[in-house]
C-alpha positions in Angstrom: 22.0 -18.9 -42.2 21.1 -18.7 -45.9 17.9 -18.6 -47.7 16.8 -21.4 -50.3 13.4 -21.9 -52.2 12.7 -25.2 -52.8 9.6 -26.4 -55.4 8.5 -30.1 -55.4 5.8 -32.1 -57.5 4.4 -35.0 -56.1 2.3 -36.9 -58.1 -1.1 -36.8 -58.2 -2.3 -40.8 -58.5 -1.9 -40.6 -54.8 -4.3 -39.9 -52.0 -5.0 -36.8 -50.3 -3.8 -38.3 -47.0 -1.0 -39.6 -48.7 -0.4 -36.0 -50.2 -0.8 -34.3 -46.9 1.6 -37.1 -45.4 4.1 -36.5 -47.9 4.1 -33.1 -47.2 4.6 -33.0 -43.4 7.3 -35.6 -43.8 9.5 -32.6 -46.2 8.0 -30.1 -43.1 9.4 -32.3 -40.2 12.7 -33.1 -42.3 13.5 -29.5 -42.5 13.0 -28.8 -39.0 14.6 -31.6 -37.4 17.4 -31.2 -40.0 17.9 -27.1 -38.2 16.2 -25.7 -40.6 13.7 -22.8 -40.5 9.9 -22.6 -42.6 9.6 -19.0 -43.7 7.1 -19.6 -46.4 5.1 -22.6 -47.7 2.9 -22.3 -50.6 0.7 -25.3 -52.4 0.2 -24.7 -56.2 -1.7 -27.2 -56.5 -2.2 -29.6 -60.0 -1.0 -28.1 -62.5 0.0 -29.8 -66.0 3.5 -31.1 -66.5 5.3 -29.8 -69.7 6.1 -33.4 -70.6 5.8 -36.8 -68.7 7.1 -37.6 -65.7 6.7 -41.2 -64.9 4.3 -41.6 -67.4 2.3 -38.6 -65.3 0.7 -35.7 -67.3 0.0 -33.9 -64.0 1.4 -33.1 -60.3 0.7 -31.4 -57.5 3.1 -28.3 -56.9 4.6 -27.0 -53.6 6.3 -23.7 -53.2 8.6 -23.9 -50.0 11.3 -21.1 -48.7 13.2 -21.9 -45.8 16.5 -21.1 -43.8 19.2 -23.7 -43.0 22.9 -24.3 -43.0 24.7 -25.3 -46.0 24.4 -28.7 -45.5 20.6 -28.9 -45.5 20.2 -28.7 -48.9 22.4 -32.0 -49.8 20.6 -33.7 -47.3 17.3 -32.7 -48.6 18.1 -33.4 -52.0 18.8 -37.0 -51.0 15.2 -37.2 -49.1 13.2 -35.7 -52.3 15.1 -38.8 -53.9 14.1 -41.0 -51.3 10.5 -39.9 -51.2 8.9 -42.4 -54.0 5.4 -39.8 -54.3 7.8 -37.0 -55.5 8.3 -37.0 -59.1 10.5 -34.1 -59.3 12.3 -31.4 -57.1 14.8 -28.4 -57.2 16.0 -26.7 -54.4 17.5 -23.1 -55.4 19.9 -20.1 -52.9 18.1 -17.1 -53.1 20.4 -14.4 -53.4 21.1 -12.2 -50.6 
């Protein structure tokens, strides 16, 4: 299994149950998907360097998890999915 790192910005007009909702959807998809938590971090709001949907600010999460190579793609295609995430990158770390 390989290691990625993962950091997503959801915006900040939303909720905090919404927020928290968002976030344990990306939780549960990385599970289900075989994946593995090893470290989730939230940043919290932080300014964006320019907008992002006409948003100034979002709310940053830190995630580093194990996983197959195909758990990436599929993730990728959830963060697109997902409409409170403005933004996403999902990274190998090297070995």
């Amino acid at each position: 299994m390989r290691r990625y790192e993962s950091m997503v910005i959801i915006d900040t007009k939303i909720e905090e149950s919404e927020r928290l909702r968002t976030i344990n959807k990306i939780k549960e998809f990385i599970e289900k998907s075989g994946g593995k938590i090893i470290s989730f971090e939230e940043l919290g709001n932080r300014k964006l360097a320019y907008p992002i949907k006409k948003r100034n600010e979002g709310y940053y999460i830190l995630l580093k998890f194990e996983s197959d190579s195909k758990l990436p793609l599929a993730l990728r295609d959830f963060y697109r999915l997902e409409e409170n995430i403005l933004r996403s990158i999902i990274v190998r770390e090297d070995e």
